[in-house]
C-alpha positions in Angstrom: 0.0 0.0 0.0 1.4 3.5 -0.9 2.3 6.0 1.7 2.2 9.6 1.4 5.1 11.4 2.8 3.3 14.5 2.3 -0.4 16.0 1.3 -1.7 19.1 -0.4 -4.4 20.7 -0.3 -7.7 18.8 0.8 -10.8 18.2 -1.6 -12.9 20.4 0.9 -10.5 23.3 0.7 -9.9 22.9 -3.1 -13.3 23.0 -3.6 -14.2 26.5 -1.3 -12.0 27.9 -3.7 -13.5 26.8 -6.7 -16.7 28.4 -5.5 -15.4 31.3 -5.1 -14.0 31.5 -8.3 -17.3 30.3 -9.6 -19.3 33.4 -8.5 -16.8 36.2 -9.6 -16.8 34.5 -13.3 -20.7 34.1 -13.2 -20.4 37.8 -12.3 -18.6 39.0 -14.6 -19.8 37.0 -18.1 -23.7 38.5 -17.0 -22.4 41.7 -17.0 -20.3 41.4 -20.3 -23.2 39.8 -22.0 -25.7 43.1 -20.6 -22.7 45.9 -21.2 -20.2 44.8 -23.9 -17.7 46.6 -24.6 -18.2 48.9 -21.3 -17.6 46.2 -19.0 -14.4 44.7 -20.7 -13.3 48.2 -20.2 -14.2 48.3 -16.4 -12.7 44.5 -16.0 -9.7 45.6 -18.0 -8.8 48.8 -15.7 -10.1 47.1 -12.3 -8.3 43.7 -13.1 -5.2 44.7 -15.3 -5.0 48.6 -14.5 -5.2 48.8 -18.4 -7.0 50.8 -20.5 -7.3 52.1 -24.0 -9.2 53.7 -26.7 -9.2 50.3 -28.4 -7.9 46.7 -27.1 -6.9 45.5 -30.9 -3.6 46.4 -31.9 -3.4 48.0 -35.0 -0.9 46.8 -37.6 2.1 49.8 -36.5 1.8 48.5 -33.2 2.6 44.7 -34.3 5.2 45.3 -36.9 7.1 47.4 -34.0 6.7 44.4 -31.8 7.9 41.8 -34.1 11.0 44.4 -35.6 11.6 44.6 -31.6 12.9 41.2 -31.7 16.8 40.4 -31.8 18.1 38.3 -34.4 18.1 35.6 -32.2 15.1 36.3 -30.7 12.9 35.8 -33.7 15.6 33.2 -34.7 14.3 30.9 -31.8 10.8 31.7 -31.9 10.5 30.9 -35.8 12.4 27.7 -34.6 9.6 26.8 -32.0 6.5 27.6 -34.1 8.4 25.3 -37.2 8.2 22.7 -34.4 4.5 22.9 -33.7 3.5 23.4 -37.5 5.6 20.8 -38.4 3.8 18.1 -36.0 0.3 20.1 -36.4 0.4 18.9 -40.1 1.0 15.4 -39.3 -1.9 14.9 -37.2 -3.8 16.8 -39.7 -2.5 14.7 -42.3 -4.0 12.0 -40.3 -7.4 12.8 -40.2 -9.0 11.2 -43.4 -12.5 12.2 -45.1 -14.3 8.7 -45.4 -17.0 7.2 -47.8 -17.6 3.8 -48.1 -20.3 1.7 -50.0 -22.1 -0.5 -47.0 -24.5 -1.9 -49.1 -24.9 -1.8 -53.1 -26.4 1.7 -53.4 -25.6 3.1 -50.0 -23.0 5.3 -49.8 -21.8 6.7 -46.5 -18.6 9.4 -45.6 -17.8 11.8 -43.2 -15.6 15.2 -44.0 -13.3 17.0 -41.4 -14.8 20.4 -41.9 -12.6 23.3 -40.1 -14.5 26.1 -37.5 -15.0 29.3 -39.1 -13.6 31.1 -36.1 -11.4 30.7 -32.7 -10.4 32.9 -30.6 -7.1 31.6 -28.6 -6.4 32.7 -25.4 -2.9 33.8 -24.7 -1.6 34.3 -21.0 1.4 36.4 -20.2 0.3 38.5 -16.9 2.5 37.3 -14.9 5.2 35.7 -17.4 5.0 36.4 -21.2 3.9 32.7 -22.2 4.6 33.7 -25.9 4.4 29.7 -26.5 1.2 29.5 -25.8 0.6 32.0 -29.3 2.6 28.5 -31.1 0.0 26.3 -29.8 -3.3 27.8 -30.7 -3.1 30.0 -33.4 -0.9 27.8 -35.7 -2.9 24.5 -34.9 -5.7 26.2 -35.5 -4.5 28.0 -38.7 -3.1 24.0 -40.0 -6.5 22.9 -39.1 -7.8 25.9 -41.8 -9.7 28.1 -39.9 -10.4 30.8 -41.5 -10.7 33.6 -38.6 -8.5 33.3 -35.9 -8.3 36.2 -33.1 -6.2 36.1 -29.5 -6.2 37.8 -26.5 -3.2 38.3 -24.0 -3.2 40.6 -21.2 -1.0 43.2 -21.0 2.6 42.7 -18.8 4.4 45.4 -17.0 1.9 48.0 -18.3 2.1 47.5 -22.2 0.8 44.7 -24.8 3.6 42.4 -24.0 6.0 42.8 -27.4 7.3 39.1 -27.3 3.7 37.4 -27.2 2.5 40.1 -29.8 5.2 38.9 -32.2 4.8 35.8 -31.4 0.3 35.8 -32.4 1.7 38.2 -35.5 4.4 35.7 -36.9 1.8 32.4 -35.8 -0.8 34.3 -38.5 -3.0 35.7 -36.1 -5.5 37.8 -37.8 -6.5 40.0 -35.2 -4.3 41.0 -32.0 -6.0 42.4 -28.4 -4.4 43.3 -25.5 -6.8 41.6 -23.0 -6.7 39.1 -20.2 -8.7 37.8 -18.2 -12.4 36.6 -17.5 -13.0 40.2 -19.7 -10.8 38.9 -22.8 -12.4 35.2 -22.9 -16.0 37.0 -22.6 -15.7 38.8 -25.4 -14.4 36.5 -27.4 -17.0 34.2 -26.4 -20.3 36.5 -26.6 -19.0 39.2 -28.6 -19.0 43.0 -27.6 -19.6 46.2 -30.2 -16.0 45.9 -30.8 -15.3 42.1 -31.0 -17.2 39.6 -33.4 -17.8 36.4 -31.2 -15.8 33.1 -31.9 -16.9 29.5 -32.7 -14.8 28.7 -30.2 -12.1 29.4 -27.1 -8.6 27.4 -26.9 -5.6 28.0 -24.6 -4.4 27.6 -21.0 -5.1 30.0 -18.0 -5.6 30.8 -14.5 -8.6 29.1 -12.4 -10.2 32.3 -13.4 -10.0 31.7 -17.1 -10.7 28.3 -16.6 -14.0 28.8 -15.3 -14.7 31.1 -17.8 -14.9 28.4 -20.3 -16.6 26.0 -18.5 -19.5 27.7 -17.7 -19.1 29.3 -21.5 -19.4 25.6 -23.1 -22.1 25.2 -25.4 -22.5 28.9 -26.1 -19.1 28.3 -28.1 -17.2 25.2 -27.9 -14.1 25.0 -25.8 -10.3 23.1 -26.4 -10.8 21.4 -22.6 -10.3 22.8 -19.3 -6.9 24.4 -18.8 -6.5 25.2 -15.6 -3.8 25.8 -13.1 -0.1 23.8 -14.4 0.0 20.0 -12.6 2.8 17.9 -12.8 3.3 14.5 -11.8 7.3 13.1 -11.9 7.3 8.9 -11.6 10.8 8.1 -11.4 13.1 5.8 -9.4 16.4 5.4 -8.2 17.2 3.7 -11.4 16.0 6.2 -13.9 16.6 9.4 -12.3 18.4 11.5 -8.9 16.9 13.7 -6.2 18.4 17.2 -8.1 16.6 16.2 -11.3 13.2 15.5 -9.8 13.3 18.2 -7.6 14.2 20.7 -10.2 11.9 19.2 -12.4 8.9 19.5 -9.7 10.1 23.6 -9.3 10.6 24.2 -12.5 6.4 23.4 -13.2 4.8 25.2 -10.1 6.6 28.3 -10.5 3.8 28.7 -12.4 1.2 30.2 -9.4 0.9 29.3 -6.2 -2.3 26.9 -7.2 0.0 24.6 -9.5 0.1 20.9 -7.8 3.1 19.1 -8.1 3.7 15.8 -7.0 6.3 12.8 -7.1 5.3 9.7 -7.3 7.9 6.7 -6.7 8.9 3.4 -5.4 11.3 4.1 -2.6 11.2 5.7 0.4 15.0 7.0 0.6 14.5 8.1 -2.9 11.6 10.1 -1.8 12.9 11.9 1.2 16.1 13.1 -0.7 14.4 14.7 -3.0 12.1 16.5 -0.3 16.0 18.0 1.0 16.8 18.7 -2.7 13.4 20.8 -3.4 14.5 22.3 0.0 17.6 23.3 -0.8 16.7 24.2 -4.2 14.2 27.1 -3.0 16.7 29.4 -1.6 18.4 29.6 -5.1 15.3 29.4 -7.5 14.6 33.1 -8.7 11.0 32.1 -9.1 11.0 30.7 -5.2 8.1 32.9 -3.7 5.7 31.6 -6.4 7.0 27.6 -6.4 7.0 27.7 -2.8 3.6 28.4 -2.3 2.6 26.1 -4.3 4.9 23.4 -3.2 3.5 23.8 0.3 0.0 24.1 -0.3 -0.6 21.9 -3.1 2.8 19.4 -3.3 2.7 15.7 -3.0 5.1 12.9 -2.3 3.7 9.7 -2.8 5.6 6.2 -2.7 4.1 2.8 -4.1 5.0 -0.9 -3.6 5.6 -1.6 -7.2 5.5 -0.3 -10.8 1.9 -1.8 -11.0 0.6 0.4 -7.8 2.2 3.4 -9.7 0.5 2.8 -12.8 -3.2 2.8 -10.6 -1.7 5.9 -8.6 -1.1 8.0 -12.2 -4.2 7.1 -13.4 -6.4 8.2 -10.3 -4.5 11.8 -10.6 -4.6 11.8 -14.4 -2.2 14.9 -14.4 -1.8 17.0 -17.0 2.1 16.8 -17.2 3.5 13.2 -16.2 7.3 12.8 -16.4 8.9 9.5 -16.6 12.3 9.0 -15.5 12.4 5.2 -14.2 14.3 2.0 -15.2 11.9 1.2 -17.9 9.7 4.7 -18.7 7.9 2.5 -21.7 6.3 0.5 -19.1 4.6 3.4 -18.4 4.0 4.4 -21.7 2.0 1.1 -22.2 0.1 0.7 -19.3 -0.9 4.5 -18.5 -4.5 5.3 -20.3 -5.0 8.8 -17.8 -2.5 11.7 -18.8 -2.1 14.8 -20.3 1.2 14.4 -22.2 3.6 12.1 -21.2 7.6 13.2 -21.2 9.8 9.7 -21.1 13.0 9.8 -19.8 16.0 11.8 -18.3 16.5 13.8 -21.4 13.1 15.1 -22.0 10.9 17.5 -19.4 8.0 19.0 -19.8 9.7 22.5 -20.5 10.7 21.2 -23.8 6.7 20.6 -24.3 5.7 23.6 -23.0 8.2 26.0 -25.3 9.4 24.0 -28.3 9.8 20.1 -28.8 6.3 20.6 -31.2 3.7 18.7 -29.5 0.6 21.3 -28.0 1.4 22.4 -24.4 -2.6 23.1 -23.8 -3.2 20.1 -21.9 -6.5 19.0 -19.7 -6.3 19.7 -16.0 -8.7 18.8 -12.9 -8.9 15.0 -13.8 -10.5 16.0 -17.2 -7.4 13.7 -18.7 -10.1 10.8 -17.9 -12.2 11.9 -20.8 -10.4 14.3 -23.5 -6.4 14.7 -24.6 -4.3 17.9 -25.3 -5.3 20.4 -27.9 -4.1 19.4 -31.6 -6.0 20.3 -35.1 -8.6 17.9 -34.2 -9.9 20.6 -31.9 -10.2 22.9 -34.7 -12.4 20.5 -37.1 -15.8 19.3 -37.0 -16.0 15.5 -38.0 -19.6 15.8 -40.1 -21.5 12.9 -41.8 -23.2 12.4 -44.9 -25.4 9.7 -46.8 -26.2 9.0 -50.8 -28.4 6.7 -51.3 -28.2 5.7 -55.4 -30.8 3.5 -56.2 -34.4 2.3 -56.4 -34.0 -0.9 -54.5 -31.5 0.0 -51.8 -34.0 3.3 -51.1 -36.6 0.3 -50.8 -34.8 -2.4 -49.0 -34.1 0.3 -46.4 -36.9 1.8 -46.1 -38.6 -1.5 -45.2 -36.2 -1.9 -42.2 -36.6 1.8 -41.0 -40.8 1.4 -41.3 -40.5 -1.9 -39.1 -38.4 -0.4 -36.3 -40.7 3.1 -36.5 -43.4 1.3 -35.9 -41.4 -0.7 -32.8 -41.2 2.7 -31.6 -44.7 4.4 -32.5 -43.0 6.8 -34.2 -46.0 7.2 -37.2 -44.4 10.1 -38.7 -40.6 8.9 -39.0 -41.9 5.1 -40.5 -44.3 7.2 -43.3 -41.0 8.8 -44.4 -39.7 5.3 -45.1 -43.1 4.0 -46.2 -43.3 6.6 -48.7 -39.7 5.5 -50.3 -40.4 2.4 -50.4 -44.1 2.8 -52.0 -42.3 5.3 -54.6 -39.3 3.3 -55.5 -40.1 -0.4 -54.3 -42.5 -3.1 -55.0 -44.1 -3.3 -52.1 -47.6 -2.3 -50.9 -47.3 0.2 -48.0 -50.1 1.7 -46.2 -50.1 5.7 -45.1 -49.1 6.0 -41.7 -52.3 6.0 -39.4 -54.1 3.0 -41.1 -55.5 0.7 -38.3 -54.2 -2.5 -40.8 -50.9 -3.4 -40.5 -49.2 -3.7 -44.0 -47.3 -7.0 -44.9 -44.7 -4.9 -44.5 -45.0 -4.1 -41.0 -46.2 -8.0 -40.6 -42.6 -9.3 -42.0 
């Protein structure tokens, strides 16, 4: 049985939170939907202390952010974004239109039909998360949407010039300086200013989060990306205290709600990386955020066996699970609940999050049981279609569909298959309502 060496936050706690957070984004989408534009405005100044005549950048404004960039600057951020578009048209490369005869004269298919809009959220308040501008508005743009808009709040007072050049070279076609609750509400219901959005994609804070989930089904939404989790399986074998510990900091220094846990088999193992995250905290720059979040939501967890870690993984289902034991493909074969998986010492999930190629917009909250990361799938609607080319096959289904109407007592649907099969069969069908069953409804 595993032991837990330390806990974070509990359920009751994690959830007080989330109700609070709750009822400010309720709040605050009522009042976007009743004021527009106004209220962005107010959110904008009371959230971000920003404020201007207009949140979209106009074109003088990007090309000075992008011609900001050093040479190597733009050098490595053109490197990055090749990355994702690179493996964003694989995937899309492996999503196929169908169409199939099933029976002489039926044809059926489906076509992978892209949104006509998205609007990506990008956030950057506290860092300038210019990757996130890779991940959205280039896997969206692969997937071929045609409108694609993105919102990222402003940092240290201005629109924040790396993220801005990063949406402009990605092929954003519109750029706002937004963030918040206020950016993914207008994108979502649209203001006097901003056109609404099919749908919303990209990571935030709980805030933004719960935007989007209590936006679903207005537009549709990428998954719930909420606070960063990690989850480091590794053992003696396949890793050291300083790597797992660095790799645990190196994650929550995202906020001071970001879980990280490690999850091994041995004890010793477990309690020297505890020293190392120790030690490692009066050194990190970043220390008053990872701290927090160490304390109040870290975890140190050690199993029996590989086999207890496996059912341990998949009960968190984190977003971010790092594998650096004795045999990380173990894990890759047996683990169904994860965000991404990162296999191995020379991997991390910093190379995920900025520039390896695969999407950093992962789920969060356990929704890894249900859904995967954000790719072009996200982006395209899988839509199905039916031919039917002949007389007889019209007929020979039409007799099935009239039989199981009438199983049903669904008069209406069965006299649309009556009627085919009187019009193009050889069989004699009643009208729906007749109080004689046919032969047909007899066979």
């Amino acid at each position: 049985m595993a032991i837990y060496l330390k806990r974070g936050a509990s359920a009751e706690a994690k959830a007080d939170a989330d109700r609070k957070v709750r009822n400010i984004v309720e709040a605050a989408l009522a009042d976007i939907e009743a004021r527009g534009d106004a209220a962005v405005r107010d959110m904008s100044i009371r959230f971000d202390g920003w404020d201007r005549q207009d949140y979209r950048l106009s074109q003088a404004e990007i090309d000075a952010a992008v011609e900001s960039l050093t040479a190597q600057e733009r050098k490595d951020i053109e490197f990055a974004q090749a990355q994702v578009r690179n493996f964003a048209r694989v995937q899309r490369e492996s999503v196929k239109d169908v169409e199939v005869e099933t029976l002489p004269g039926v044809v059926l298919g489906h076509k992978n039909i892209p949104l006509n809009s998205a609007g990506c959220y990008v956030p950057g308040g506290k860092y300038p998360l210019l990757a996130s501008a890779h991940m959205s508005v280039i896997t969206a743009k692969v997937a071929g949407v045609k409108r694609v808009i993105t919102c990222a709040p402003p940092f240290q007072g201005k629109p924040a010039r790396a993220i801005v050049a990063a949406q402009a070279l990605a092929g954003a076609d519109a750029i706002y300086a937004l963030g918040g609750i206020q950016a993914v509400g207008a994108m979502a219901l649209g203001t006097e200013s901003i056109d609404p959005v099919d749908i919303l994609v990209g990571p935030g804070n709980a805030f933004v989060a719960e935007a989007k989930r209590q936006l679903y089904g207005r537009v549709g939404i990428d998954l719930f990306a909420g606070p960063t989790e990690t989850l480091i399986i590794a053992d003696e074998i396949g890793c050291d205290p300083e790597m797992a510990a660095t790799d645990i900091l190196g994650q929550v220094e995202h906020g001071p709600d970001s879980p990280g846990v490690l999850l091994t088999n041995s004890e010793k193992f477990a309690r020297e990386t505890m020293a190392e995250i120790e030690r490692l905290l009066q050194i990190l720059p970043t220390a008053d955020h990872a701290r927090k979040a160490w304390e109040a939501f870290g975890e140190v967890i050690v199993a029996e066996s590989y086999e207890e870690m496996v059912a341990i993984a998949d009960e968190i289902a984190s977003e971010h699970v790092q594998v650096m034991t004795a045999d990380p493909d173990y894990f890759l074969n047996t683990m169904t609940n994860y965000g991404a998986l990162f296999l191995g010492q020379r991997t991390n999930v910093s190379f995920g999050d900025k520039v390896i190629g695969t999407n950093h917009t992962l789920p969060t909250k356990k929704a890894a049981r249900y859904t995967g990361g954000l790719w072009v799938g996200k982006f395209l609607k899988t839509c199905t279609y039916q031919k039917v080319l002949t007389d007889e096959a019209s007929a020979l289904i039409g007799e099935y569909c009239s039989r199981l109407c009438a199983l049903e007592g669904f008069a209406g649907h069965g006299e649309q298959a009556n009627l085919r099969v009187r019009r193009f069969g050889q069989r004699n069908v009643p009208y729906a309502g007749q109080a004689e069953p046919s032969e047909l409804t007899r066979a």
